[in-house]
GUFI-24007 format. One record per residue: residue number from 1; residue in three letters; x, y, z of N, C-alpha, C, O in turn. Coordinates in Angstrom, 3 decimals. Layout:
BEGIN
NUM	ala	X	Y	Z	X	Y	Z	X	Y	Z	X	Y	Z
...
# end
This chain:
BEGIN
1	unk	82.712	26.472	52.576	81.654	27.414	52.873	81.777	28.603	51.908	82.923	29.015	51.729
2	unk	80.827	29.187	51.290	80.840	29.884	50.315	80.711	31.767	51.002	80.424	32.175	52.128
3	unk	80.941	32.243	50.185	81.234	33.796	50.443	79.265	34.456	51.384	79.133	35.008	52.476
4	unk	78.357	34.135	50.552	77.181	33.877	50.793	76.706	33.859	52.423	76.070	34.622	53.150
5	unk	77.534	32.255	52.611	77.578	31.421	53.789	77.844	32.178	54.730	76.952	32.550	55.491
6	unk	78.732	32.448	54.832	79.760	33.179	55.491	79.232	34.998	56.091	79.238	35.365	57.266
7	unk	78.857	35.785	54.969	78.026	36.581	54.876	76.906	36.521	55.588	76.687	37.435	56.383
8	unk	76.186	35.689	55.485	74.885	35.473	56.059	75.132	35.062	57.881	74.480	35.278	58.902
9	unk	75.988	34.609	57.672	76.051	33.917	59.320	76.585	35.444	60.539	76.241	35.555	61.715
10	unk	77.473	36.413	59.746	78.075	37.583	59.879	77.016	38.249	60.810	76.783	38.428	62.005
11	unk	76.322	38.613	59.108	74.826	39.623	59.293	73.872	38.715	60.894	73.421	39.212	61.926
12	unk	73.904	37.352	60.427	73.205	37.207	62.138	73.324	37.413	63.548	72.418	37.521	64.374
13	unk	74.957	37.466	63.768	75.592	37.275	64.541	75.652	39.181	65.256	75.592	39.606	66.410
14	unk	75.798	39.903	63.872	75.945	41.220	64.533	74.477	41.493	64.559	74.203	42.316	65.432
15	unk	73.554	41.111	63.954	72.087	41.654	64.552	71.556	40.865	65.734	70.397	41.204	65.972
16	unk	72.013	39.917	66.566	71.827	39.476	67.772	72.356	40.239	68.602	71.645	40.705	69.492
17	unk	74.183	40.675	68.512	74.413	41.484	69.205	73.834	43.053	69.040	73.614	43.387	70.205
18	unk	73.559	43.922	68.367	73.294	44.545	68.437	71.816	44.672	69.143	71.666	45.493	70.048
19	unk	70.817	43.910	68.745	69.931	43.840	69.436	69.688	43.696	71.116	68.749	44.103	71.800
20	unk	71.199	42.779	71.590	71.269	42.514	73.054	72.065	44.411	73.391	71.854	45.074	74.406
21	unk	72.753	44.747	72.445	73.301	46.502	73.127	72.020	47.391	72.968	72.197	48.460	73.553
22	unk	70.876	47.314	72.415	70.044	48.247	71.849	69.166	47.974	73.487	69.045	48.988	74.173
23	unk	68.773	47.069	73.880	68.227	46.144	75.117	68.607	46.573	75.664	67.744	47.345	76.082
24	unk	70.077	46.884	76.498	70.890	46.563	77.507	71.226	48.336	77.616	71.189	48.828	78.744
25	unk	71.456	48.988	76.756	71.100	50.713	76.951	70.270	51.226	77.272	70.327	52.107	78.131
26	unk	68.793	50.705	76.463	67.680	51.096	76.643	67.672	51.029	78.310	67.813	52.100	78.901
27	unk	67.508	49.778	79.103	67.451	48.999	80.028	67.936	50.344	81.012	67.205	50.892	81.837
28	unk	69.420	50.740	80.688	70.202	51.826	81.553	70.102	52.850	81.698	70.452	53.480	82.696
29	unk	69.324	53.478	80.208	68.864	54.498	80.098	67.369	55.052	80.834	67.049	56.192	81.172
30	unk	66.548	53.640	80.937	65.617	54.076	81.735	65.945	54.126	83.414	65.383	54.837	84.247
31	unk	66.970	53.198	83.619	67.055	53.511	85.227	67.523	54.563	85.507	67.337	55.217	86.533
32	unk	68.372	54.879	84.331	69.129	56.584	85.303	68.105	57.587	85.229	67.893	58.271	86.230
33	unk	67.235	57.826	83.854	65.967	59.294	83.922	65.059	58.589	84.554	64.356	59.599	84.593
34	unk	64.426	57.822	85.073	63.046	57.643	85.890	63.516	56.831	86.528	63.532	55.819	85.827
35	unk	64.119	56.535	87.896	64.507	56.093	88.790	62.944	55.574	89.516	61.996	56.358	89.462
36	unk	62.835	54.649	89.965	61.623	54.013	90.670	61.967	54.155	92.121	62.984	53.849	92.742
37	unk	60.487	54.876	92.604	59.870	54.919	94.012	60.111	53.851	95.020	59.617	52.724	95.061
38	unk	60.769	54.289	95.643	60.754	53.048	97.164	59.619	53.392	97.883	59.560	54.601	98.108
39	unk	58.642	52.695	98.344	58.120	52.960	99.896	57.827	52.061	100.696	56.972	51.234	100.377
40	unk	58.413	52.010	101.825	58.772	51.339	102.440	57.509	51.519	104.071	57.630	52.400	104.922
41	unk	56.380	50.379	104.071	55.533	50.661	104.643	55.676	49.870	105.785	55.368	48.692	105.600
42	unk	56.123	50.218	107.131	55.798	49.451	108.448	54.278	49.466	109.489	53.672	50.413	109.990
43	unk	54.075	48.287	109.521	52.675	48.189	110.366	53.513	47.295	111.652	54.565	46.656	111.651
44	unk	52.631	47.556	112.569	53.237	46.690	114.049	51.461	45.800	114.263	51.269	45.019	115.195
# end
């Protein structure tokens, strides 16, 4: 496998992960500043 090869497979591997941490912050970052509304409606 050539230097290239090798290189290239690198660069994919950390832009998948990075893309799943960029996701997965974002994701955390919105639950902690805008927390979503419960309401909780009972009818009899």
């Amino acid at each position: 496998m050539s230097d290239f090869e090798m290189l290239s497979i690198v660069l994919m591997i950390l832009a998948i992960i990075s893309t799943i941490l960029i996701a997965y912050i974002h994701r955390k970052h919105k639950k902690v500043t805008a927390p979503a509304k419960v309401t909780v409606t009972l009818c009899k």
